[in-house]
C-alpha positions as CSV (number, residue, x, y, z in Angstrom):
1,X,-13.3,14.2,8.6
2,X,-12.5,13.1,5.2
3,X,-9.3,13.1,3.2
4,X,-9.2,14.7,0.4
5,X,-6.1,12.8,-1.0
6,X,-8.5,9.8,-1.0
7,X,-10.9,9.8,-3.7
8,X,-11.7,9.3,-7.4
9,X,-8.4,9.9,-8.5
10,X,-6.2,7.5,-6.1
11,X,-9.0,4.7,-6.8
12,X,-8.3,5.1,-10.2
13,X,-4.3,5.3,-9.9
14,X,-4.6,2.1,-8.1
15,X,-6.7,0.2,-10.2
16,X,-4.7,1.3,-13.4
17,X,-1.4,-0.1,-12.1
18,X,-3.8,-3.8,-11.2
19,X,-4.7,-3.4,-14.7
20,X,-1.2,-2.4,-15.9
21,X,0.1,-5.6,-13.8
22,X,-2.5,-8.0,-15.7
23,X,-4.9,-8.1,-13.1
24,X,-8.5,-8.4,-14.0
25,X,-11.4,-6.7,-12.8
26,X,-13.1,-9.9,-11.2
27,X,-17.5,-9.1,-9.9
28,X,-19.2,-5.8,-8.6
29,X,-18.9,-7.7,-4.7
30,X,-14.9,-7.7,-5.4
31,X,-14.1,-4.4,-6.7
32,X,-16.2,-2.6,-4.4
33,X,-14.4,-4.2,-1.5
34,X,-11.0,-3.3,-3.2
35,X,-12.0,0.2,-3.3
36,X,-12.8,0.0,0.2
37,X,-9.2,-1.4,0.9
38,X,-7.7,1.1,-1.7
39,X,-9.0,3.5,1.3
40,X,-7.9,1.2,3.7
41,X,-4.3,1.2,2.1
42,X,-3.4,4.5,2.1
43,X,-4.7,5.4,5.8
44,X,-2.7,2.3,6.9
45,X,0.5,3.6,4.6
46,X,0.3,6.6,7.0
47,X,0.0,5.6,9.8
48,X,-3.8,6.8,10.4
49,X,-5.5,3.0,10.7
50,X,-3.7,0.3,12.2
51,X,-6.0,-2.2,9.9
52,X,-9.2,-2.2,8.0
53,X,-12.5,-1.4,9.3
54,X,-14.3,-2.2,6.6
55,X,-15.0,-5.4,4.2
56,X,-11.9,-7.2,4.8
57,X,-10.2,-10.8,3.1
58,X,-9.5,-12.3,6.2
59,X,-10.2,-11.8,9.7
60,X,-7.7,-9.0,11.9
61,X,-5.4,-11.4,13.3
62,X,-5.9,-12.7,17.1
63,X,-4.1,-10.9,19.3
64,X,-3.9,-14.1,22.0
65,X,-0.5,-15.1,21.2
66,X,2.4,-14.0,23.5
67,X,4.0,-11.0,22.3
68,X,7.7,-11.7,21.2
69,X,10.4,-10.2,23.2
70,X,12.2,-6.7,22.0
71,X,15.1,-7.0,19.7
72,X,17.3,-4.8,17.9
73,X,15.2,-4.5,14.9
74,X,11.5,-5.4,16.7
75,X,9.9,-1.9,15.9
76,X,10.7,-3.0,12.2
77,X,9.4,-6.4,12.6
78,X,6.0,-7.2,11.3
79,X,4.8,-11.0,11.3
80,X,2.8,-11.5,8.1
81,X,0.3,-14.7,8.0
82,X,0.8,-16.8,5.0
83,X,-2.4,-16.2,3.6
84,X,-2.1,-12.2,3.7
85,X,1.9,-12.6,2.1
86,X,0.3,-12.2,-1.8
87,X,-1.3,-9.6,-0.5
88,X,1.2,-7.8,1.0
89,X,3.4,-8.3,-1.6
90,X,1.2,-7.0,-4.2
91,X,0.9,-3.7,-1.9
92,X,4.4,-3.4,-2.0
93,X,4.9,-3.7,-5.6
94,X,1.9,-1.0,-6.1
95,X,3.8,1.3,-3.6
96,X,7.4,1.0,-5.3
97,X,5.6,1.4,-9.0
98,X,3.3,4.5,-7.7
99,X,6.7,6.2,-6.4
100,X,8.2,5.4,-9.5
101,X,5.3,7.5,-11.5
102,X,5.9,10.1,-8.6
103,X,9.6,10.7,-9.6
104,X,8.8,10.2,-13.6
105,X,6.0,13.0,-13.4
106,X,8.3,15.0,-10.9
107,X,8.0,18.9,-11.7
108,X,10.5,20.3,-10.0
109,X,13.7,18.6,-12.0
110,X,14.2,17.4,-15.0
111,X,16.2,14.2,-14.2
112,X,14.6,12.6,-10.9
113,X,17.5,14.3,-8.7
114,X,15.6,16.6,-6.5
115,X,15.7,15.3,-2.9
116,X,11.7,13.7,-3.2
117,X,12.4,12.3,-6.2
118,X,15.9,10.5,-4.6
119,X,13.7,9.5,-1.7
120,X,11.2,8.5,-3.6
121,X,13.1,6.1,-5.5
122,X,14.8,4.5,-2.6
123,X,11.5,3.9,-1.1
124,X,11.0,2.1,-4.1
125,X,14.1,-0.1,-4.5
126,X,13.4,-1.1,-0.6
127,X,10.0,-1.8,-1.3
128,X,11.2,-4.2,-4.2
């Protein structure tokens, strides 16, 4: 089944905030793969995909090594290979900008105070 929430609009959102950021659109091979992982994104922001499917970067990562024992804070702990760190970090900084549009364009109060809009903004600040 096909979400909705994931089409010509979000694509767009995404790419305008790359744009916004001084990214450049690079060949057709490249920005069709990063509308793939715009898709990609926002299933894996969820929680519905665990990683792509599709046209990837880099390989999913090998799942040989020995899995670190529990800690504290282990069901917050993600190891992130160097090569995927840009990556990740430009995700992050496209999530905390997106839900700074959110609370900007918020209808429901004037000033960003409503509970989504507080959330929203804290979301961001971690995500910075």
């Amino acid at each position: 089944m096909s979400d909705h929430r994931i089409g010509l609009d979000l694509f767009n959102d995404v790419l305008d905030v790359l744009d916004r950021h001084g990214f450049t659109r690079g060949d057709d091979e490249h920005a069709g793969r990063a509308i793939f992982l715009i898709g990609d994104l926002a299933r894996i922001y969820e929680g519905a995909q665990d990683h792509p499917f599709g046209p990837s970067i880099n390989p999913a990562p090998s799942l040989q090594m020995a899995p670190e024992p529990p800690g504290p804070d282990s069901r917050d702990a993600v190891t992130v290979p160097v090569s995927e760190l840009k990556a990740v970090l430009l995700a992050l900084d496209t999530a905390a900008d997106d839900l700074r549009d959110q609370a900007e364009l918020c209808t429901h109060c004037p000033d960003q105070s409503c509970p989504a809009c507080q959330s929203r903004l804290r979301d961001a600040q971690a995500y910075d």
